[in-house]
TIKE-958667 format. One record per residue: residue number from 1; residue in one letter; x, y, z of N, C-alpha, C, CB in turn. Coordinates in Angstrom, 3 decimals. Glycine has a CB too. Example, Ala and Ser with C-alpha at 12.3 -4.5 7.8 and 13.67 -1.06 7.14 Angstrom:
2
<pos: 1, code: a, n.x: 13.190, n.y: -5.690, n.z: 7.800, ca.x: 12.300, ca.y: -4.500, ca.z: 7.800, c.x: 13.200, c.y: -3.300, c.z: 7.800, cb.x: 11.308, cb.y: -4.473, cb.z: 9.046>
<pos: 2, code: s, n.x: 12.850, n.y: -2.250, n.z: 7.080, ca.x: 13.670, ca.y: -1.060, ca.z: 7.140, c.x: 12.900, c.y: 0.030, c.z: 7.870, cb.x: 14.084, cb.y: -0.598, cb.z: 5.725>
END
This chain:
77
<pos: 1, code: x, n.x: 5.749, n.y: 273.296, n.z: 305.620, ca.x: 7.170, ca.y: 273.547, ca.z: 305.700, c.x: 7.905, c.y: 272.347, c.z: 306.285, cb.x: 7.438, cb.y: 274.788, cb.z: 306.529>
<pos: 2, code: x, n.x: 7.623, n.y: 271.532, n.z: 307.325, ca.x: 8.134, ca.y: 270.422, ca.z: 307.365, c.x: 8.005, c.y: 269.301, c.z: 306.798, cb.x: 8.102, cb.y: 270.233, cb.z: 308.112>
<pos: 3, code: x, n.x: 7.229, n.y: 269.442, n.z: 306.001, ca.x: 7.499, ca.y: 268.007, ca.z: 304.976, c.x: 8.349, c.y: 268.848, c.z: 303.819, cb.x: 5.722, cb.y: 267.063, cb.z: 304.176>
<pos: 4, code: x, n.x: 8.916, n.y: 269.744, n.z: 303.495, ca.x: 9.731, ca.y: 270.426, ca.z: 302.989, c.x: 11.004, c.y: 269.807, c.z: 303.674, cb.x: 9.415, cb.y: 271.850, cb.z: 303.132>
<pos: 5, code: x, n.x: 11.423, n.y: 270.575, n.z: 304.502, ca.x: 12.423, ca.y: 269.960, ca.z: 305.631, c.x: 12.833, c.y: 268.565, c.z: 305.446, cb.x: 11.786, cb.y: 269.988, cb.z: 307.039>
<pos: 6, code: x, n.x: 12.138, n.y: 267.252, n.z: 306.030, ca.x: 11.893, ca.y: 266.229, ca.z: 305.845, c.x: 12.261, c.y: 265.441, c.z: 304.272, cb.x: 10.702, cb.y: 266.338, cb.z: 306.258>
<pos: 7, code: x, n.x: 12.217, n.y: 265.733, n.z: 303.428, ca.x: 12.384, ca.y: 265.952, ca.z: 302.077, c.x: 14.128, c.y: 266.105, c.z: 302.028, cb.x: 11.422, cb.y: 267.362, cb.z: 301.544>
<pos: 8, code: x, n.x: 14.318, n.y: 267.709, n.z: 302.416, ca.x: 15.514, ca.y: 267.841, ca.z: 302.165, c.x: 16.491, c.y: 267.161, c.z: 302.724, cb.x: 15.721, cb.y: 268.815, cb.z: 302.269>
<pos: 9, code: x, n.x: 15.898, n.y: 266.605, n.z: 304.063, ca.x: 16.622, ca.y: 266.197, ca.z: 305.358, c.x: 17.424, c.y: 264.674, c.z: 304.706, cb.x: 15.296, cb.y: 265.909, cb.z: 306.897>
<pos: 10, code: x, n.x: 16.075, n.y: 263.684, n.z: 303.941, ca.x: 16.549, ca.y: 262.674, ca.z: 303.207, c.x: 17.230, c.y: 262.714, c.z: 302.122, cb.x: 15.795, cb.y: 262.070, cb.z: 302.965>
<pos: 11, code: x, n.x: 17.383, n.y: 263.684, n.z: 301.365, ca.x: 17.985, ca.y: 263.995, ca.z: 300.155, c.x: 19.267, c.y: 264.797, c.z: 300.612, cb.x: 16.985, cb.y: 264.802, cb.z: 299.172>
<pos: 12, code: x, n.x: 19.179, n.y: 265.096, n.z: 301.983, ca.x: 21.311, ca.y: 265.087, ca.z: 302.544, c.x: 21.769, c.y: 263.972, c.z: 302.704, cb.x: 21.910, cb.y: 265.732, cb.z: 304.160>
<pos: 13, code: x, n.x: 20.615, n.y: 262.889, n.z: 303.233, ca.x: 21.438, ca.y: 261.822, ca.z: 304.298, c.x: 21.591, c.y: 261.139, c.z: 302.764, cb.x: 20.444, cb.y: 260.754, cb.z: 305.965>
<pos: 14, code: x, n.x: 20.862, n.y: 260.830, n.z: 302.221, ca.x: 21.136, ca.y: 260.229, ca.z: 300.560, c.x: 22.530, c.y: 260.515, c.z: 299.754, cb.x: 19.980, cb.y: 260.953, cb.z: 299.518>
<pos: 15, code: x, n.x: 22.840, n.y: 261.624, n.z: 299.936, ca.x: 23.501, ca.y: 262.146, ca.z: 299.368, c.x: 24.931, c.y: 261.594, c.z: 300.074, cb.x: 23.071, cb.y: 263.486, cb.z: 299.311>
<pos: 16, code: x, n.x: 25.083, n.y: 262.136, n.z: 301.461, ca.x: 26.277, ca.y: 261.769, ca.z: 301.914, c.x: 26.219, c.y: 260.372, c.z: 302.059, cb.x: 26.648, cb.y: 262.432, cb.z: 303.077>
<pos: 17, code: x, n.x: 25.399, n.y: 259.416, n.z: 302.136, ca.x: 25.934, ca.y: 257.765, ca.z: 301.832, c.x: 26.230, c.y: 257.521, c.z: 300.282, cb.x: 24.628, cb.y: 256.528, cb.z: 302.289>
<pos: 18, code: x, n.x: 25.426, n.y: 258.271, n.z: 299.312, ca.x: 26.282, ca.y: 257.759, ca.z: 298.293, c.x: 27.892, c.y: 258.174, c.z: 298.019, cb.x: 25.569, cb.y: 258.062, cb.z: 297.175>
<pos: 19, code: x, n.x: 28.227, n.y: 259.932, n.z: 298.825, ca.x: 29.937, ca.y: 260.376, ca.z: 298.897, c.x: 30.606, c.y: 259.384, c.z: 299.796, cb.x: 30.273, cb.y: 262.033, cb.z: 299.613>
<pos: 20, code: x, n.x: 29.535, n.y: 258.496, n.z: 300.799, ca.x: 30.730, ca.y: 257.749, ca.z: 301.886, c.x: 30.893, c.y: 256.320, c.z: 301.454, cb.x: 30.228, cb.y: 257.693, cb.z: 303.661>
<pos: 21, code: x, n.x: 29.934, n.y: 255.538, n.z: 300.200, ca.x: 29.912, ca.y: 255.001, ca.z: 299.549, c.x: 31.221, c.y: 254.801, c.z: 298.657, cb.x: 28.989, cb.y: 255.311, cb.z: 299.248>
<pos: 22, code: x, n.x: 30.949, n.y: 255.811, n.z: 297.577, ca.x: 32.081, ca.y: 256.188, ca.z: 296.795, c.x: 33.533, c.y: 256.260, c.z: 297.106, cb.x: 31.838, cb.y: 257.230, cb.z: 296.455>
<pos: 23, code: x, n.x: 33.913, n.y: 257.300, n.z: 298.028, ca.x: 34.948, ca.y: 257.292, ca.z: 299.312, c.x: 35.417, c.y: 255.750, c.z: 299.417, cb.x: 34.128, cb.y: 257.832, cb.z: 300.913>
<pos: 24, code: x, n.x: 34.642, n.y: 254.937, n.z: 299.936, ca.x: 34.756, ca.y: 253.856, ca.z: 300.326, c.x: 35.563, c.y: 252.685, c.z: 299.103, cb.x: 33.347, cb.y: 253.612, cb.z: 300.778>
<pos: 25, code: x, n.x: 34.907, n.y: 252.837, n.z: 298.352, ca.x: 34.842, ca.y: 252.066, ca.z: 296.893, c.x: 36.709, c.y: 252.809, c.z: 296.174, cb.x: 32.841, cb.y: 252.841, cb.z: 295.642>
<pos: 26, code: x, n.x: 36.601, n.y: 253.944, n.z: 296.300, ca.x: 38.305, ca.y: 254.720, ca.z: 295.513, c.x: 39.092, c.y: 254.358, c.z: 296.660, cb.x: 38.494, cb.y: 256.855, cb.z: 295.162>
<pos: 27, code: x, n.x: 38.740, n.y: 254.145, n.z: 298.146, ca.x: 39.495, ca.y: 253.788, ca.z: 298.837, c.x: 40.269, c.y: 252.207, c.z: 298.707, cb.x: 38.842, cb.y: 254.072, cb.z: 299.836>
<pos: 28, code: x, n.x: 39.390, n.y: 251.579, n.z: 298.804, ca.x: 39.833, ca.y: 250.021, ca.z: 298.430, c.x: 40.549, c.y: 249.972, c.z: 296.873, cb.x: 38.295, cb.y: 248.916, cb.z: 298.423>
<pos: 29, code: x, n.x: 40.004, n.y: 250.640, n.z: 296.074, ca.x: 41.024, ca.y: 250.617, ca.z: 294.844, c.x: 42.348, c.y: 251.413, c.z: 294.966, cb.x: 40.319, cb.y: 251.195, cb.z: 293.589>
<pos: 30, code: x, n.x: 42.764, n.y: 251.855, n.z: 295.060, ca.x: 44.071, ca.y: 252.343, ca.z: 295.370, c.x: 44.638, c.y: 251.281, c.z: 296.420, cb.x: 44.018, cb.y: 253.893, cb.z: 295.949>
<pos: 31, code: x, n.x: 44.039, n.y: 251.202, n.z: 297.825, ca.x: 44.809, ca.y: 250.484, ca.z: 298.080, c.x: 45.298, c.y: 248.715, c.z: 297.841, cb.x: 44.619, cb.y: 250.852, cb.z: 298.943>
<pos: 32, code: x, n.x: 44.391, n.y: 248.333, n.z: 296.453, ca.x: 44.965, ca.y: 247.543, ca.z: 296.291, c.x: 45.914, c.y: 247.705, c.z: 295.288, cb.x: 44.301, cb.y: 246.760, cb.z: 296.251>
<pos: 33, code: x, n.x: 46.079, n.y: 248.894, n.z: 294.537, ca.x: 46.780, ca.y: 249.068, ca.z: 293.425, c.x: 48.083, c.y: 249.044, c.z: 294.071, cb.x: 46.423, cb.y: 250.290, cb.z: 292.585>
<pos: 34, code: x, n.x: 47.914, n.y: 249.898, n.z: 295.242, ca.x: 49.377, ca.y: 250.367, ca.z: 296.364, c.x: 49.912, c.y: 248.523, c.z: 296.411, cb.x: 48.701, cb.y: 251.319, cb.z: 298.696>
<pos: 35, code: x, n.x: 49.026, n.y: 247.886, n.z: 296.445, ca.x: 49.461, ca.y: 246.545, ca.z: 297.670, c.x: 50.705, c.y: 245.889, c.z: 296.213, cb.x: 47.428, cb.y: 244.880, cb.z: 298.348>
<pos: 36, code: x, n.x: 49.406, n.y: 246.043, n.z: 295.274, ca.x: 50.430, ca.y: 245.284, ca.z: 293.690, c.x: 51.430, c.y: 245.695, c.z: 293.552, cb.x: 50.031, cb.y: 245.470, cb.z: 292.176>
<pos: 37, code: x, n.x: 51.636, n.y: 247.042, n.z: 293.619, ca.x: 52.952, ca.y: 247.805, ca.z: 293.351, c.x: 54.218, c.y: 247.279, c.z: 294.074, cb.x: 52.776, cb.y: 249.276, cb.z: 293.775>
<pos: 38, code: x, n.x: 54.551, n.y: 246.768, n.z: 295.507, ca.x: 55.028, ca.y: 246.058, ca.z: 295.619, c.x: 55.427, c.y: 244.660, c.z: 295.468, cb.x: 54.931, cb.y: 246.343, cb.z: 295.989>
<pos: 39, code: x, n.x: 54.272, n.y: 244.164, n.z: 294.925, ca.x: 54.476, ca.y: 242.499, ca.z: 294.497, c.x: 55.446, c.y: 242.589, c.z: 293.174, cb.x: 52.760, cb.y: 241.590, cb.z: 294.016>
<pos: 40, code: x, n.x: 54.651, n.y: 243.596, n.z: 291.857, ca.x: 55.051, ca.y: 244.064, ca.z: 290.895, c.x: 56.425, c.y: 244.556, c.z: 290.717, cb.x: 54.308, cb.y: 244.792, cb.z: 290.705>
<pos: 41, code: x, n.x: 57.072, n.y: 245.411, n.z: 292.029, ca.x: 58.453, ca.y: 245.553, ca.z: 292.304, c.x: 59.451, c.y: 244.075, c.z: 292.169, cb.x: 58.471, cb.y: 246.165, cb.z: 293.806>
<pos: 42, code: x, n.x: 58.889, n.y: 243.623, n.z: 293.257, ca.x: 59.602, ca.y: 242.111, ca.z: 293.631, c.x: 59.814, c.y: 241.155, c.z: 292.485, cb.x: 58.675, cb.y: 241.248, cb.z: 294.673>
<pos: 43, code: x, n.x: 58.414, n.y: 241.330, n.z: 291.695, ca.x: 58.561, ca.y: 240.626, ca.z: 290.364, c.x: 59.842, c.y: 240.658, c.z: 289.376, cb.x: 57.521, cb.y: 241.118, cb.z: 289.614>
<pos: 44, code: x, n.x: 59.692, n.y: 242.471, n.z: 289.598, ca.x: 60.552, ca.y: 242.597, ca.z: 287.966, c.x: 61.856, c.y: 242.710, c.z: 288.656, cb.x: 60.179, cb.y: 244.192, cb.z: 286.705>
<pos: 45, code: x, n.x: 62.361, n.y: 242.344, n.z: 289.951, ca.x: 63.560, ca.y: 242.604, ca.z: 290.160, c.x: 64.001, c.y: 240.972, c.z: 290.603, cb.x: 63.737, cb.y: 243.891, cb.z: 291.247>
<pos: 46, code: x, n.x: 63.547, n.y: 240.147, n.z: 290.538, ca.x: 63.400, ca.y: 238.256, ca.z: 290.138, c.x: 63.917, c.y: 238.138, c.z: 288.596, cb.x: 61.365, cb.y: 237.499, cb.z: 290.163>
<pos: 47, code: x, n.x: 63.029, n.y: 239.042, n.z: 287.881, ca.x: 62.815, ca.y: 238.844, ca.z: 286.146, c.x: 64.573, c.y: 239.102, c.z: 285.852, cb.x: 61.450, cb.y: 240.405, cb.z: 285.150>
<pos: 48, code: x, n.x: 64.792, n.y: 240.632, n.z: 286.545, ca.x: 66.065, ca.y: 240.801, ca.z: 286.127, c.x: 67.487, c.y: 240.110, c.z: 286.560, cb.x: 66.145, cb.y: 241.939, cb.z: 286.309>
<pos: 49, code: x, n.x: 67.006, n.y: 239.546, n.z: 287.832, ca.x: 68.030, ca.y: 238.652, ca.z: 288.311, c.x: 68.475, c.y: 237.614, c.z: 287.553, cb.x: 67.687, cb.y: 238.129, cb.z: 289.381>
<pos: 50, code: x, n.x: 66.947, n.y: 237.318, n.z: 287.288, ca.x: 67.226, ca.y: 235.606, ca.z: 286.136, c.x: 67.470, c.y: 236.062, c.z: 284.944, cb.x: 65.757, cb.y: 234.356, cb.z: 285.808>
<pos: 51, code: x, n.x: 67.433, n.y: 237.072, n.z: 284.233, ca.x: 68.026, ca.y: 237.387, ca.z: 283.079, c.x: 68.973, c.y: 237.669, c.z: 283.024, cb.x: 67.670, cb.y: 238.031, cb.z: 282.531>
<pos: 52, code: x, n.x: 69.601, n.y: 238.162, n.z: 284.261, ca.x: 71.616, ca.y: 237.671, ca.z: 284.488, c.x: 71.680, c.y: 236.985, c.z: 284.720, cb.x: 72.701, cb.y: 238.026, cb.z: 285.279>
<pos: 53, code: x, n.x: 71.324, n.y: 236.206, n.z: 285.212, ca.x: 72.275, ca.y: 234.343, ca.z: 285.463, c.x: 71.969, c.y: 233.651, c.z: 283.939, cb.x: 71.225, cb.y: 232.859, cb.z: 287.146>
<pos: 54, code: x, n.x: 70.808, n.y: 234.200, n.z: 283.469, ca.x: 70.845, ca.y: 233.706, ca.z: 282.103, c.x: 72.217, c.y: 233.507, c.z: 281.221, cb.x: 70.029, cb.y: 234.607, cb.z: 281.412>
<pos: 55, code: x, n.x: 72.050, n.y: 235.109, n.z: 280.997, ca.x: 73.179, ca.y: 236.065, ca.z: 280.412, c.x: 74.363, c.y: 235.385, c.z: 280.661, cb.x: 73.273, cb.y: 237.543, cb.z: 281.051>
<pos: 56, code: x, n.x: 74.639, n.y: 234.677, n.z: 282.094, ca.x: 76.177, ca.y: 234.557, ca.z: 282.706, c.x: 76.018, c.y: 232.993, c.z: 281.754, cb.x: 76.512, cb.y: 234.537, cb.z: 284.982>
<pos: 57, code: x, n.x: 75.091, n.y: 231.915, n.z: 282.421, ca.x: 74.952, ca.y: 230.914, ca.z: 281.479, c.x: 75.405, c.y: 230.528, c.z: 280.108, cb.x: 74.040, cb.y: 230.912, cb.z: 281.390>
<pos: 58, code: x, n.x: 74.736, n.y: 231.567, n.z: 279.618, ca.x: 75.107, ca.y: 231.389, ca.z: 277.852, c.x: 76.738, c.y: 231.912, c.z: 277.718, cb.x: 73.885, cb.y: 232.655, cb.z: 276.638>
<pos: 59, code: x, n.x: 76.648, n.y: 232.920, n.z: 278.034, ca.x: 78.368, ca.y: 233.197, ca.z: 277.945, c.x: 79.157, c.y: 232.035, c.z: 278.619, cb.x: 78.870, cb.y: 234.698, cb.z: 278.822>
<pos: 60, code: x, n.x: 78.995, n.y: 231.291, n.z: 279.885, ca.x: 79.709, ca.y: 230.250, ca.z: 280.329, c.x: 79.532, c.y: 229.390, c.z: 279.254, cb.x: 79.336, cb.y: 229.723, cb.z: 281.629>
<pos: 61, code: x, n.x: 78.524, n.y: 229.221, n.z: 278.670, ca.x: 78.568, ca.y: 227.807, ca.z: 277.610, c.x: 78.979, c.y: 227.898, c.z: 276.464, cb.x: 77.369, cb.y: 227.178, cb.z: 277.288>
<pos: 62, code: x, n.x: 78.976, n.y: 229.149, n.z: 275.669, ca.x: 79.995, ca.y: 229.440, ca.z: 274.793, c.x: 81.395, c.y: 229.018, c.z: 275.253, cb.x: 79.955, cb.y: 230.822, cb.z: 274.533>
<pos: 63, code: x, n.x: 81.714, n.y: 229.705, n.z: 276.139, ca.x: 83.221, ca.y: 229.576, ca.z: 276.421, c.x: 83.414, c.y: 228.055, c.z: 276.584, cb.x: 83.736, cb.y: 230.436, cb.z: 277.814>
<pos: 64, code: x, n.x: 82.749, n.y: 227.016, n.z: 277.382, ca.x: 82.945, ca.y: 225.769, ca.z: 277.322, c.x: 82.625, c.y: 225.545, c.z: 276.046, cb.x: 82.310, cb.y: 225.024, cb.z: 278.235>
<pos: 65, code: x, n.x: 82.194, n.y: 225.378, n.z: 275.524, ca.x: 82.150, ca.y: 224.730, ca.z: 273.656, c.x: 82.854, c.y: 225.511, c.z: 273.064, cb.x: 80.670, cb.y: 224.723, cb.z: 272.669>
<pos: 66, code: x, n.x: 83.580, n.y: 226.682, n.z: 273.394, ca.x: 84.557, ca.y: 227.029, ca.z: 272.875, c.x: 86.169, c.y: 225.944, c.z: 273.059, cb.x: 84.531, cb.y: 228.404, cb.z: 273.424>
<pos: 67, code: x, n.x: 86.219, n.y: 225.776, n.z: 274.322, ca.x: 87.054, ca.y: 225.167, ca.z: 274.692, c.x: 87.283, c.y: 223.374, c.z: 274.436, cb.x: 86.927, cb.y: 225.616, cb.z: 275.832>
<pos: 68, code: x, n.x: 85.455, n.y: 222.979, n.z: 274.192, ca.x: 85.830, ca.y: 221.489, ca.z: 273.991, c.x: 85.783, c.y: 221.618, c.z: 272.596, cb.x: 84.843, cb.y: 220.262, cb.z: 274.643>
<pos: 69, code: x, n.x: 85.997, n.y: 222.368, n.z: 271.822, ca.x: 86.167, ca.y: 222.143, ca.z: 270.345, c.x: 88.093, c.y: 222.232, c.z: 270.212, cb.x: 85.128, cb.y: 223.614, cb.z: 269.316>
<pos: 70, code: x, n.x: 88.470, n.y: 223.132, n.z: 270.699, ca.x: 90.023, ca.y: 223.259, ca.z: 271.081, c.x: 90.522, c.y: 222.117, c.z: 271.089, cb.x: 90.381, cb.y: 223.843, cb.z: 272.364>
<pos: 71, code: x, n.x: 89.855, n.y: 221.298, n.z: 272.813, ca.x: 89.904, ca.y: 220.007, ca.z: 272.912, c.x: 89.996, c.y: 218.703, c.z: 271.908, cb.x: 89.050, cb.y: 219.944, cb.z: 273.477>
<pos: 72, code: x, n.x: 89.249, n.y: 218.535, n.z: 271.227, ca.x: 88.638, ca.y: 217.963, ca.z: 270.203, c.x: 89.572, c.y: 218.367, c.z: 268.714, cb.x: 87.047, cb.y: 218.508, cb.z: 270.259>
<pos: 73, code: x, n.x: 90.036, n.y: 219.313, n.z: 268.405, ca.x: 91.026, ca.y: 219.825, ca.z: 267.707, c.x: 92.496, c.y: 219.134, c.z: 267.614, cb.x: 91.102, cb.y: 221.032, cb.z: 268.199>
<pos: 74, code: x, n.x: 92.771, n.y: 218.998, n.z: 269.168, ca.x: 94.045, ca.y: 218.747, ca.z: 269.591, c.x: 94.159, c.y: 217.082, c.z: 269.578, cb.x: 94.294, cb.y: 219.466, cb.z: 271.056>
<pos: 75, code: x, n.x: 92.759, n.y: 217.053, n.z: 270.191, ca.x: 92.410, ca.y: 215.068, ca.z: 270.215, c.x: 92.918, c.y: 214.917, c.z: 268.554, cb.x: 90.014, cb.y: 214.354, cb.z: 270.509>
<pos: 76, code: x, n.x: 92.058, n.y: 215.385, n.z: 267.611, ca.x: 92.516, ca.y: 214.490, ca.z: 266.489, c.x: 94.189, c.y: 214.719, c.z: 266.047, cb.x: 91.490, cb.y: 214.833, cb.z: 265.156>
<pos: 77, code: x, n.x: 94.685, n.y: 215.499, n.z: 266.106, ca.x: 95.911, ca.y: 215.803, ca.z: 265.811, c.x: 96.667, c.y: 214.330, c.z: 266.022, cb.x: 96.415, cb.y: 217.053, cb.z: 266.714>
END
């Protein structure tokens, strides 16, 4: 009966290092997923910033080549 025991005794402790193992392993993944999620924030709110100043850009440069063609209009006159 005690090498019965003994048996089972290793096949708990086995058991709970591979759950504190595991545990361990989903722990570090999430929290690096958590950590990205903020970088990933910061990112796309950069992305969208510069895609308005873009936006403002091109519309400013229309309007100037709108205006030096005016210019240029009036020059030859």
């Amino acid at each position: 009966m005690s090498s019965y025991t003994i048996n089972l005794e290793k096949i708990k402790e086995a058991f709970v290092l591979i759950v504190a193992i595991v545990t361990c392993i989903a722990g570090v993944i999430f929290w690096v997923q958590h950590s990205s999620d903020d970088r990933i924030g910061r990112l796309e709110t950069d992305i969208l910033e510069l895609r308005r100043d873009i936006n403002k850009i091109e519309s400013d440069s229309r309007e100037i080549l709108r205006i030096v063609g005016r210019l240029e209009g009036l020059i030859d006159k």
